[in-house]
C-alpha positions in Angstrom: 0.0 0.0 0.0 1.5 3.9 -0.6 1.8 5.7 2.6 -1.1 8.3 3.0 0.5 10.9 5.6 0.4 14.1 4.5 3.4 15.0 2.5 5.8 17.8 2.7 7.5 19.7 0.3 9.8 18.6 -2.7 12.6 21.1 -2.3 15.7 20.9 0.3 15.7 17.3 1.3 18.7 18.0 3.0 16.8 20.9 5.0 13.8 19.2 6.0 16.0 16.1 7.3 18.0 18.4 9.6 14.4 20.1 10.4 12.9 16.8 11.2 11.9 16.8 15.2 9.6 15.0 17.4 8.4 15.8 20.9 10.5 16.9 23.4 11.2 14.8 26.2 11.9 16.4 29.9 14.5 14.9 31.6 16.5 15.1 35.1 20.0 16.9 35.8 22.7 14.4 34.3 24.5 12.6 37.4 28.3 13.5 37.1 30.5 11.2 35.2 32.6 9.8 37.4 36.3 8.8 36.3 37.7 5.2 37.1 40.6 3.2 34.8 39.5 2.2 31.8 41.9 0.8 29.3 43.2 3.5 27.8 43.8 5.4 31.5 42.1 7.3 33.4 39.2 9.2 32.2 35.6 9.8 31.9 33.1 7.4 31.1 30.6 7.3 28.0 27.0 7.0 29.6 24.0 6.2 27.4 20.3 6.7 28.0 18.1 5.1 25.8 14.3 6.1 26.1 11.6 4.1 24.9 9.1 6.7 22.6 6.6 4.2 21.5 3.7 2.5 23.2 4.6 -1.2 24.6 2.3 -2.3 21.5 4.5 -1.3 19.5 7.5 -3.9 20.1 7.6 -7.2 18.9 7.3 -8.7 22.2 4.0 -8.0 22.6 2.4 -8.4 19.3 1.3 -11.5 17.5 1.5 -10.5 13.8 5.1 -11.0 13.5 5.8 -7.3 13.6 7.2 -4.7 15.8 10.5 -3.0 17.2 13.2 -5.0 18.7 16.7 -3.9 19.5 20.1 -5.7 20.2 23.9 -5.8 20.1 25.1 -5.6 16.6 26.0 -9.0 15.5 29.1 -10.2 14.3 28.0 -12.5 11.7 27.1 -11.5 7.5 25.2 -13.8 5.8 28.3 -12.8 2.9 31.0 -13.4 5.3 29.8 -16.9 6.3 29.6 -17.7 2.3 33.2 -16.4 1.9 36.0 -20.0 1.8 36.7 -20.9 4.8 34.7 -18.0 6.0 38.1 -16.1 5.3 36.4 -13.0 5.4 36.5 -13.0 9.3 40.1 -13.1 9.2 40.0 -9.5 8.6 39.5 -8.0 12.0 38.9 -4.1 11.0 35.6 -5.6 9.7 34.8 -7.5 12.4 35.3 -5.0 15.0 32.9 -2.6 12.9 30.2 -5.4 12.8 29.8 -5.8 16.8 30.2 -2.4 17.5 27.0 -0.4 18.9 23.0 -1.5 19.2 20.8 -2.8 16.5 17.4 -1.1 15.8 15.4 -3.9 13.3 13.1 -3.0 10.5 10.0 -3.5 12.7 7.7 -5.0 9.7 8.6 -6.5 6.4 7.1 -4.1 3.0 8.4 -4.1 -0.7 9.2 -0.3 -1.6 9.1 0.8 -5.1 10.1 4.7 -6.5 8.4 6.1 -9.2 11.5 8.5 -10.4 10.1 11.8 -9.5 11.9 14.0 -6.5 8.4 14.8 -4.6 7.3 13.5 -1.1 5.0 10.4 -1.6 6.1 8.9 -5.0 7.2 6.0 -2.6 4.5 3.0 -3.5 5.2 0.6 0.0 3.6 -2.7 0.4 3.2 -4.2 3.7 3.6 -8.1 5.0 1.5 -7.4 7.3 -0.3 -4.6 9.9 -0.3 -1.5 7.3 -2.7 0.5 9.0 0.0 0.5 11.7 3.2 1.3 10.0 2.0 3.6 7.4 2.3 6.9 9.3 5.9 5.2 10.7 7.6 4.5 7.5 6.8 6.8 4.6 8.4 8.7 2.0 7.8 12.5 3.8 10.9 14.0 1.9 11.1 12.9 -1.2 14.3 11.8 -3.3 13.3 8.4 -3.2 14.1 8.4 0.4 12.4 6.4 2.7 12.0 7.4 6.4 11.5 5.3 9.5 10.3 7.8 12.7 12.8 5.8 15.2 11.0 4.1 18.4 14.1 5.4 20.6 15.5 8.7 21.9 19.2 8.1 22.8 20.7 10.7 25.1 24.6 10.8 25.6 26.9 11.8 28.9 29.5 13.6 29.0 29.4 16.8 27.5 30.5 16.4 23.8 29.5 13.2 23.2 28.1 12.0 19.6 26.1 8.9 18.5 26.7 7.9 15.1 23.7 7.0 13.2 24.4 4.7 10.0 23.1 1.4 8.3 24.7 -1.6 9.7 27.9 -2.1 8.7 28.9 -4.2 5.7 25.6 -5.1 5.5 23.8 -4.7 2.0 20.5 -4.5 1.0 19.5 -4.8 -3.4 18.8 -1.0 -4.4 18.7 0.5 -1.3 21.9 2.5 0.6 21.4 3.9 4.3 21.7 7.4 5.0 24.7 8.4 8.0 24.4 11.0 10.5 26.3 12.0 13.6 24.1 13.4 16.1 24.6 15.4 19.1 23.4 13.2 21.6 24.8 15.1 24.5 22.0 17.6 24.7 19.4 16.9 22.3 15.7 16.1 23.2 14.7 15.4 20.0 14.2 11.8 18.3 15.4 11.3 14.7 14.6 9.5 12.0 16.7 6.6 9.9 16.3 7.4 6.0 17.3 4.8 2.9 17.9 5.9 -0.4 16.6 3.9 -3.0 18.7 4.1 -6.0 17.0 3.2 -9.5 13.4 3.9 -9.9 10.9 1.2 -11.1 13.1 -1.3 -8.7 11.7 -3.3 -5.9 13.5 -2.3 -2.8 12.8 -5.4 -0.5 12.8 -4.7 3.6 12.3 -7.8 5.4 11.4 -8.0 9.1 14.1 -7.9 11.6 16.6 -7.0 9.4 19.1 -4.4 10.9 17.9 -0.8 10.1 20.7 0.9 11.5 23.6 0.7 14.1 23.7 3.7 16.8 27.3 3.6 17.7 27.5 6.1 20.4 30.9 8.2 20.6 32.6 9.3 24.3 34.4 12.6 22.2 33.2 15.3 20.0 34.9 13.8 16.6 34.2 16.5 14.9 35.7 19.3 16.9 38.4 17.0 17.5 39.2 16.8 14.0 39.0 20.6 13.5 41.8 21.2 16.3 43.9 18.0 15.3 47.4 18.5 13.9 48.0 16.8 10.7 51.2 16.1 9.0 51.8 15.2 5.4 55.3 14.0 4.5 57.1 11.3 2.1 57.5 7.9 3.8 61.2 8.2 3.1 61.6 11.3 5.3 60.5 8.9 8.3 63.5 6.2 8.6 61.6 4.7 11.4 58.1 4.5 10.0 59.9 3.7 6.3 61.8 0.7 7.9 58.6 -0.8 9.5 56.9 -0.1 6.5 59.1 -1.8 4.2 60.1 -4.8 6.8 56.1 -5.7 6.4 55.7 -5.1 2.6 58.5 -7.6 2.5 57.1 -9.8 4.4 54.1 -9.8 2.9 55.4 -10.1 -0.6 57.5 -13.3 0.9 54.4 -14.7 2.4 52.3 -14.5 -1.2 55.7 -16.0 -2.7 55.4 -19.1 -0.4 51.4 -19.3 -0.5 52.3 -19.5 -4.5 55.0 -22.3 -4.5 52.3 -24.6 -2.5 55.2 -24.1 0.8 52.4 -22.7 3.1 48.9 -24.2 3.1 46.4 -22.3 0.5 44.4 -21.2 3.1 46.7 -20.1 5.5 47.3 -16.0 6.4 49.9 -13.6 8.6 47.9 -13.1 11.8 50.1 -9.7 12.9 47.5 -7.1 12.9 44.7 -9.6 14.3 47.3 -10.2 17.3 48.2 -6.3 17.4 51.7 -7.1 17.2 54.5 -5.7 14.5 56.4 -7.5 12.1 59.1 -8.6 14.4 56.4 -10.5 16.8 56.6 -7.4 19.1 53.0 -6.6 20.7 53.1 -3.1 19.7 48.8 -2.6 20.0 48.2 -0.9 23.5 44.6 -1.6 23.4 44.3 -4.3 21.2 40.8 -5.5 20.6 39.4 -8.9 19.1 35.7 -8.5 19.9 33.7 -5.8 21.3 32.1 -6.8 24.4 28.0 -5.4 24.8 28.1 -3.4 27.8 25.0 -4.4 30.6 21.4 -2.9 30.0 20.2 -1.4 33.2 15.8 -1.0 32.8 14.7 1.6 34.9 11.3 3.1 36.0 8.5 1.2 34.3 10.6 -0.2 31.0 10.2 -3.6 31.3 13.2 -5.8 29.8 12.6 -8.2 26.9 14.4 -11.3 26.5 17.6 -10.3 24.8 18.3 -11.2 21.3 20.5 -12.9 19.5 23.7 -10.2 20.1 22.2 -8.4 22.5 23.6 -8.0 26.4 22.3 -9.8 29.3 20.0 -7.2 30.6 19.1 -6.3 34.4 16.6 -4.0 36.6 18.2 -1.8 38.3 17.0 -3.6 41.4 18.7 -6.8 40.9 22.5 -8.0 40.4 24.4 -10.0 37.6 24.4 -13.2 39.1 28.1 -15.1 38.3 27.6 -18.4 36.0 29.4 -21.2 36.3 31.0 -22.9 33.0 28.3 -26.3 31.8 29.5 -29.4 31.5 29.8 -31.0 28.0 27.5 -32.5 26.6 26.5 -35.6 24.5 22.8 -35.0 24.2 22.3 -34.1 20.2 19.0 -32.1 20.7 18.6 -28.3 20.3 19.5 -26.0 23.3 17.2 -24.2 25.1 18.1 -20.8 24.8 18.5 -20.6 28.3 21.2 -22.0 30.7 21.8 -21.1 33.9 19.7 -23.7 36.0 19.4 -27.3 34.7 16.1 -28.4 34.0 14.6 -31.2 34.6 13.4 -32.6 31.6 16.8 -32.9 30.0 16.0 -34.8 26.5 13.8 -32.1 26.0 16.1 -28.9 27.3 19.2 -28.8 28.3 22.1 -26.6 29.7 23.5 -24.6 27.2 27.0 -25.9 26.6 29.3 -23.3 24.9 30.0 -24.1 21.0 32.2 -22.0 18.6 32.0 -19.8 15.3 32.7 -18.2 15.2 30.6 -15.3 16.2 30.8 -14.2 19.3 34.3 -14.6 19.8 34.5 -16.8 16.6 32.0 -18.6 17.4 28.7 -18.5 16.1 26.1 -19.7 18.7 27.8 -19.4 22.1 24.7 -20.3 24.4 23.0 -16.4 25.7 21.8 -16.7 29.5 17.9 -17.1 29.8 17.8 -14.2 31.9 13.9 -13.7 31.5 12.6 -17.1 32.8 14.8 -16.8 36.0 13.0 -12.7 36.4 9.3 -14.2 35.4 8.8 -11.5 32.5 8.1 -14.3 30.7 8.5 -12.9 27.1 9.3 -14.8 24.0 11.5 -13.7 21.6 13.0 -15.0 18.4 15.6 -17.1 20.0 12.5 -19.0 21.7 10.8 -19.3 18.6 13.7 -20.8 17.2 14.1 -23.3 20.0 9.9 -24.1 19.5 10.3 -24.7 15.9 13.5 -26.9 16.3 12.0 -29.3 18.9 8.4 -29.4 17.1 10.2 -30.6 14.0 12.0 -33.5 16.2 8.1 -34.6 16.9 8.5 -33.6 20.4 5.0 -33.6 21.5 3.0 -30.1 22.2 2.7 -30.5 26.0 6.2 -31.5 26.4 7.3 -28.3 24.7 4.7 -26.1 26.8 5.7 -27.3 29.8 9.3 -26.7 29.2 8.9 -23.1 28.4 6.2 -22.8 31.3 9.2 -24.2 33.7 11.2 -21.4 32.2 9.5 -18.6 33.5 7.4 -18.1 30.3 3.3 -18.0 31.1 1.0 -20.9 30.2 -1.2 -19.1 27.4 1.3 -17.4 26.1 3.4 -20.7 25.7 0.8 -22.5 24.1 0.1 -19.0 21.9 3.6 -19.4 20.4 3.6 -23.6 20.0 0.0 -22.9 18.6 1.4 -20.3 16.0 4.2 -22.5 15.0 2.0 -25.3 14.4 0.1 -23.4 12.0 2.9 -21.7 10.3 3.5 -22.5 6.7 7.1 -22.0 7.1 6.9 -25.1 9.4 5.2 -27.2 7.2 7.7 -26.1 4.4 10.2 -27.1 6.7 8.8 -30.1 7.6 9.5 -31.4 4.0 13.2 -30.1 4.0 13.2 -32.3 7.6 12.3 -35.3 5.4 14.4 -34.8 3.0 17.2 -35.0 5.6 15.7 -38.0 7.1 15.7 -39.8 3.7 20.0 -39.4 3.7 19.4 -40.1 7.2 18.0 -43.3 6.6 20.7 -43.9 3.6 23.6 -43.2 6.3 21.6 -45.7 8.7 21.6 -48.7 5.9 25.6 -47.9 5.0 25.9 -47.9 9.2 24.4 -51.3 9.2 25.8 -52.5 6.1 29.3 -51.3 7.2 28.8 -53.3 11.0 28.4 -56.7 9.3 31.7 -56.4 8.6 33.7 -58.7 10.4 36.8 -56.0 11.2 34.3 -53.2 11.8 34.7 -53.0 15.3 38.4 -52.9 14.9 41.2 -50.7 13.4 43.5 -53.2 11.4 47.0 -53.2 11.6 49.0 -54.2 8.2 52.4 -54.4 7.9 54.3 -52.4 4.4 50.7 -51.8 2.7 50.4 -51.9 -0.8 48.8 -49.3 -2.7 46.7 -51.0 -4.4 45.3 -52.6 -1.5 45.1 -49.5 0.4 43.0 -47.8 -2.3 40.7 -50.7 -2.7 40.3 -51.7 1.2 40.4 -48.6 3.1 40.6 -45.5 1.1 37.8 -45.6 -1.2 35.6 -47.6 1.6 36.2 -44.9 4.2 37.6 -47.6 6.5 40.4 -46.7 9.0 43.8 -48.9 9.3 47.1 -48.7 10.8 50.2 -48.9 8.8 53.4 -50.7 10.6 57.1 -50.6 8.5 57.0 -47.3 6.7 58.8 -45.2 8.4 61.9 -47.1 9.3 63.8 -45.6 6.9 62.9 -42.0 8.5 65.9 -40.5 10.2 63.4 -38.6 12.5 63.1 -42.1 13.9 66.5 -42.1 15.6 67.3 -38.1 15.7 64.2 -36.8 17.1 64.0 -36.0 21.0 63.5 -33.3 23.2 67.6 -32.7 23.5 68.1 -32.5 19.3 65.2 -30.2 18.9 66.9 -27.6 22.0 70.5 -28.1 20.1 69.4 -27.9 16.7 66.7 -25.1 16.9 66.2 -23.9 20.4 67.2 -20.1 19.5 64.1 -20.3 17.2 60.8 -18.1 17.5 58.1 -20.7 16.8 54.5 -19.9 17.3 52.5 -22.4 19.4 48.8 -22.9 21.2 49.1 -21.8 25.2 46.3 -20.8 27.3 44.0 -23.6 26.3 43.0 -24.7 29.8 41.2 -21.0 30.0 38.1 -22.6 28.2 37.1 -24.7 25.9 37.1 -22.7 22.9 40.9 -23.7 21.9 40.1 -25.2 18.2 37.1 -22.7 17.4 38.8 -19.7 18.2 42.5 -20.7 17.6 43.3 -18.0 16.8 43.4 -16.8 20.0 45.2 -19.0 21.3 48.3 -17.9 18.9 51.5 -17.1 21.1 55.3 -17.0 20.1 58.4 -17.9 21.6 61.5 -19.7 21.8 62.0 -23.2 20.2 64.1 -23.9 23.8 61.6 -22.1 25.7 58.8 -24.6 24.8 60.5 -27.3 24.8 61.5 -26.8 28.1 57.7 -26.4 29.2 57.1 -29.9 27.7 59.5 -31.5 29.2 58.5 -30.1 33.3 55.0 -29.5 33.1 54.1 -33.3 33.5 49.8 -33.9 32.3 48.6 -30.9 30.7 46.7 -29.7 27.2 47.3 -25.6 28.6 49.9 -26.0 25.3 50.6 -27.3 22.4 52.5 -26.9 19.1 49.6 -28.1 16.1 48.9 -27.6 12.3 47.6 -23.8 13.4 50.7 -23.2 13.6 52.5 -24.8 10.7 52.2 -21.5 8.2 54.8 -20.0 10.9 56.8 -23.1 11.8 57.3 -24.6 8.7 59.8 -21.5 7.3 61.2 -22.0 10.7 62.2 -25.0 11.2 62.5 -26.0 7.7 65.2 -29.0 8.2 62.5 -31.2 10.0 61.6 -31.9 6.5 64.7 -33.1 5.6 64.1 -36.1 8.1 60.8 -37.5 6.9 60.1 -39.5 4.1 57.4 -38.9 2.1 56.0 -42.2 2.1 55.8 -42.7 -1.9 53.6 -45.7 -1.7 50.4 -43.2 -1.0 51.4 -40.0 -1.0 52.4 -37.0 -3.6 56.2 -36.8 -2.8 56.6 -33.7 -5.7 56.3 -31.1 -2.8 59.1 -32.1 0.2 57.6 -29.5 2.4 54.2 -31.5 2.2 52.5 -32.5 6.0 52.1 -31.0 9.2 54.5 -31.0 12.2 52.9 -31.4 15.9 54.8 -31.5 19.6 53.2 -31.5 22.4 53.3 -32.6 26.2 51.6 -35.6 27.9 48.1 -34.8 28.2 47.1 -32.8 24.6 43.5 -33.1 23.8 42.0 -32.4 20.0 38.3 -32.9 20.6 35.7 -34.7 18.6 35.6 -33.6 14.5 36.1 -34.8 11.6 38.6 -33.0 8.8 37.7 -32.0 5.2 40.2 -34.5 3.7 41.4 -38.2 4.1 44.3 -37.7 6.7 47.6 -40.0 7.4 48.7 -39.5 11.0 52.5 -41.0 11.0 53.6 -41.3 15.1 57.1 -40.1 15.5 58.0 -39.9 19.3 55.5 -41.2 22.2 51.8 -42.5 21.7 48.7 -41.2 21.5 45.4 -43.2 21.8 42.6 -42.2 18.9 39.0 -42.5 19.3 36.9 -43.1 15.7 33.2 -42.7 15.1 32.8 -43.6 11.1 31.5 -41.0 8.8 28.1 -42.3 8.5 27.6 -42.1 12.5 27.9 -38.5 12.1 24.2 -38.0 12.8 24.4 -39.4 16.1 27.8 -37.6 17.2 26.3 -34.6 17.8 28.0 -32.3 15.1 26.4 -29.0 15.8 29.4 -26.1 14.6 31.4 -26.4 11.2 33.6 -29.7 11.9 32.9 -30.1 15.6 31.4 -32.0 17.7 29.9 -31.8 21.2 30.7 -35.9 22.3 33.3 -35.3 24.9 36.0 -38.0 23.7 37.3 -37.9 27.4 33.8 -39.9 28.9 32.8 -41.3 25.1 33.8 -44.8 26.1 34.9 -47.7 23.7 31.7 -48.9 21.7 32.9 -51.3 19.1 29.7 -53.2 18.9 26.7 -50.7 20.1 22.8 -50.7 19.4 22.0 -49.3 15.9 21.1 -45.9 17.4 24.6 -45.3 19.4 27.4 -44.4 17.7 30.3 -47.2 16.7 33.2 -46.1 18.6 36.6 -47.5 17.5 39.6 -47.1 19.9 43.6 -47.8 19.2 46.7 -46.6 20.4 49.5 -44.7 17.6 53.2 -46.3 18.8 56.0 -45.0 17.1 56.5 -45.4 13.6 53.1 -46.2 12.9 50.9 -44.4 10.6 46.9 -44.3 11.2 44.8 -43.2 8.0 41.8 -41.3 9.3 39.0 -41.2 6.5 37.4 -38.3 5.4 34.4 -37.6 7.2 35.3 -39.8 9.9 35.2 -38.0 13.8 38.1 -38.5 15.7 39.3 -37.3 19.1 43.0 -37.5 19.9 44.9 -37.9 23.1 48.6 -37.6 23.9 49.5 -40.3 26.2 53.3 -39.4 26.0 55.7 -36.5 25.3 54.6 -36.8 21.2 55.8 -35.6 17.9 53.3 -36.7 15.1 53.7 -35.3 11.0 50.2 -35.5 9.2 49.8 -35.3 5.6 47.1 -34.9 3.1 48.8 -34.8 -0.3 47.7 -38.1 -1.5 48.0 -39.8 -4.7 44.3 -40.1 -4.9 41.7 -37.7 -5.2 41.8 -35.8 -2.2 39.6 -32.5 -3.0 36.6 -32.8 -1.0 37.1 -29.6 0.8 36.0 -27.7 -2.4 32.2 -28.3 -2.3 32.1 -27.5 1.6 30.1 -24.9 2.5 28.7 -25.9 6.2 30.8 -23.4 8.4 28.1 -23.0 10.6 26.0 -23.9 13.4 24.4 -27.1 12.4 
């Protein structure tokens, strides 16, 4: 439908924007801003107030038509950025920083906007999903251009004095035929609300606004940027005239250039990248970032006077009355159960195979890591208000046949009220996008069913509850019995030839290369994040240094030198190569710099996953035992992020011969000089039972490229 408020005048768009007030809201004397330490010193702190304009009926939580405002933390994640390889696009931490930085307002109801060309007010034609006798006077085309104009539900006000909020679309976040508007606002004394305004670009054009979608990110700013910018002394010069800045320059456009040169010859892996800036240190390894930042925390929501707090949204902060106190949480326990989370998880409930403590998961969002479970704040304060995340949850369980009342009573135990529970599993039940759902679910069933026939099939094998040992392998064997059957075996009397066999030990590695910077894994008993978010896990230091660490710290996985690292260590410590064999018989021996090189302590843990590629793991020094769950078990290993899975391979005992519906899980231990091929698809979990050097490889003479059509980077 075309908006019918009354319409202003065509001219100076740029006038009537600036113009644009609503009513002015009285407010109390600002409490001082007090100063405490913050990281960058001393110094005052940025206080927001956000006040609510609207009538409660006008937010999402309290309307049943799908429609309303909701607000939130920005969230890390792009749809474009999960769709990149690898999801390499995260890599790039100015981006990421800008994504999670500020508050969310979302498009409160979902319309199709077209422009007829001409620069008057109401040439705008707007379709609404849903509720248009609602939105109409809300969202409209008031000043022409082809600009449509959202009257904002919130008035932000800004402490201290000189203080900005900048108003833009959220970032790298793009929308067909439609480009947001940016303003920078002076929050610090205005009483005015404002509007967010999108231009549409080419008349005729559908411009498409769905529901929920971010309209624009209010990123509020502790300085006056603008007056700071006027007063700011700026230099121009030649980079030559700075020997110290040219010298740094230089030292990391030469590395850079060498690092493209390796990525080229095939001596680093092809997805691997320099991790400097995302560590804020220099080229040299030296931290040189101050206040270095990797994610952007939300700061807590305090609800005053009669604001009541909705359940937060996905990205948004655990929120609080000013009455009560952030109560500590403790970390959950892993988890075997393959059901979806409750989005909830401070208190355990009791009907467990229907909700469960949320157990922390990777990916990559938050930190890196999509999904990490958000504390059900509402159900412990009785608001009882269902959000998205809850309607999520509902539509998950429903299409796992968990019956109605089962699903009602949960939420009810939850804090959510009785009608409106049954309300939401009532609306679900009738929703088309269920039922369309419902035939995507059975057409995951039907390869569920497919894997279950190969899982039986594969247990009538008489070895299948084994992994085989075979002496000197042939290839042809290998190919035909294991490698193209996705069947795991051990492979004895290759790697007597190796001169790592007798030259490898904790004293030749200090001798050799103990004056070396290698770059390792450390810090990993702070959580259980250490292979989502490796990345942070990135630390540097001397060859001698860690190998002393191994050798004194007795049981531990706090570190651990692993294939993260190799881009780093492989340049380093380049001669290791020339002590392996490249076991001909299976593998591609054209590139000598082929495999992986890991060293660790007693005690490293590599959780449940399974890798993109068939993998050889040849044992060098000390054992480790290997837990195997074939590929077609995967649905009942709980893979839930990218490769990962949440079966804790520490409890997950031996299963070699279980019932149909429990995973088959295979058990042996690597010795030295043994090789174990792990099939592709196949999740394994890995413990160190020794002091253990292990090389891995991938290179094989087979078909290997499997990684190419993977796109599931995700939650799943």
């Amino acid at each position: 439908m075309k908006s019918k408020r009354p319409q202003a005048s065509g001219r100076n768009v740029l006038k009537r924007l600036s113009r644009r007030q609503g009513a002015a809201i009285r407010r109390a004397p600002d409490p001082p801003i007090e100063a405490r330490p913050g990281r960058d010193g001393d110094g005052p702190r940025l206080a927001v107030d956000i006040f609510q304009l609207v009538d409660d009926s006008l937010l999402k939580a309290n309307r049943d038509d799908g429609s309303g405002w909701e607000w939130c933390w920005a969230d890390l994640q792009r749809d474009w950025m999960d769709a990149t390889p690898s999801r390499h696009a995260y890599r790039c931490l100015p981006l990421t920083i800008a994504n999670q930085t500020g508050w969310w307002i979302r498009n409160p109801v979902g319309f199709s906007a077209v422009w007829g060309g001409r620069p008057t007010p109401g040439d705008i034609a707007i379709e609404f999903d849903a509720a248009g006798d609602v939105w109409k006077d809300l969202i409209n085309n008031q000043f022409g251009e082809g600009i449509l104009t959202w009257n904002t539900p919130f008035l932000f006000r800004t402490r201290p004095e000189g203080s900005r909020l900048l108003i833009c679309g959220p970032a790298n976040y793009f929308l067909r035929n439609a480009h947001p508007l940016t303003a920078i606002i002076e929050s610090d004394w205005m009483a005015m609300s404002f509007t967010m305004n999108w231009k549409i670009m080419d008349p005729g054009v559908p411009a498409r606004f769905d529901a929920g979608i971010p309209l624009f990110q209010a990123i509020p700013l502790l300085g006056n940027v603008c007056a700071n910018l006027e007063t700011a002394s700026v230099t121009y010069r030649k980079l030559a005239d700075d020997p110290d800045m040219s010298r740094a320059y230089n030292e990391w456009r030469l590395s850079r250039s060498h690092f493209h040169g390796q990525k080229a010859r095939g001596e680093v892996k092809g997805d691997a990248w320099q991790k400097d800036y995302f560590h804020g240190r220099d080229i040299s390894g030296r931290e040189a970032a101050t206040a270095h930042s990797t994610k952007v925390r939300p700061p807590v929501v305090h609800y005053a006077g009669s604001a009541s707090p909705s359940r937060p949204s996905r990205g948004d902060a655990p929120v609080f009355p000013e009455s009560e106190q952030p109560m500590p949480t403790s970390p959950q326990p892993p988890t075997s159960d393959p059901r979806p989370q409750c989005p909830a998880g401070e208190a355990t409930h009791p009907d467990a195979s229907l909700i469960e403590p949320a157990a922390g998961r990777a990916p990559g969002g938050d930190a890196g890591g999509r999904g990490h479970a958000r504390s059900m704040r509402n159900g412990r304060h009785g608001t009882g208000l269902v959000d998205d995340e809850w309607r999520r949850w509902i539509a998950e369980n429903l299409l796992l046949d968990e019956p109605r009342e089962r699903i009602v009573g949960a939420m009810v135990s939850r804090g959510i009220e009785g009608p409106e529970a049954e309300r939401e599993v009532d609306a679900a039940l009738r929703s088309p996008y269920i039922r369309g759902s419902e035939r995507l679910r059975d057409r995951l069933r039907k390869r569920d069913w497919l894997l279950a026939c190969y899982r039986k099939l594969n247990r009538l094998h008489p070895a299948s509850g084994e992994v085989e040992r075979r002496d000197k392998l042939p290839r042809s064997e290998f190919l035909e019995a294991y490698y193209s059957t996705n069947r795991p075996v051990i492979i004895t009397g290759m790697m007597d030839d190796w001169p790592a066999m007798q030259r490898w030990s904790l004293d030749s590695f200090a001798e050799r290369f103990g004056d070396r910077p290698i770059e390792v894994q450390a810090g990993r008993d702070a959580g259980d994040n250490y292979e989502t978010e490796r990345e942070k896990f990135a630390r540097e230091m001397p060859f001698a240094e860690f190998i002393e660490k191994v050798r004194t710290a007795g049981v531990t996985n706090d570190f651990y030198l692993t294939a993260n690292n190799n881009t780093n260590n492989k340049a380093v410590l380049a001669e290791l190569w020339d002590d392996i064999g490249q076991l001909p018989e299976y593998l591609d021996g054209r590139d000598r710099m082929a495999g992986f090189f890991w060293f660790g302590p007693t005690g490293t843990i590599t959780p449940f996953h399974h890798d993109l590629t068939n993998n050889l793991m040849a044992q060098v020094v000390g054992r480790k035992r290997v837990k195997i769950a074939p590929s077609w078990d995967m649905p009942l290993m709980a893979n839930d992020f990218h490769v990962f899975s949440r079966r804790d391979g520490r409890v997950l005992a031996h299963a070699p011969r279980p019932d149909q519906l429990e995973p088959q899980v295979l058990e042996c231990t690597l010795n030295p000089g043994e090789i174990l091929f792990l099939p592709i698809g196949c999740l394994h979990f890995v413990e160190g039972l020794d002091i253990s050097v292990t090389m891995s490889f991938t290179n094989f003479l087979f078909d290997n490229d499997f990684s190419s059509f993977y796109s599931t980077y995700r939650g799943v």
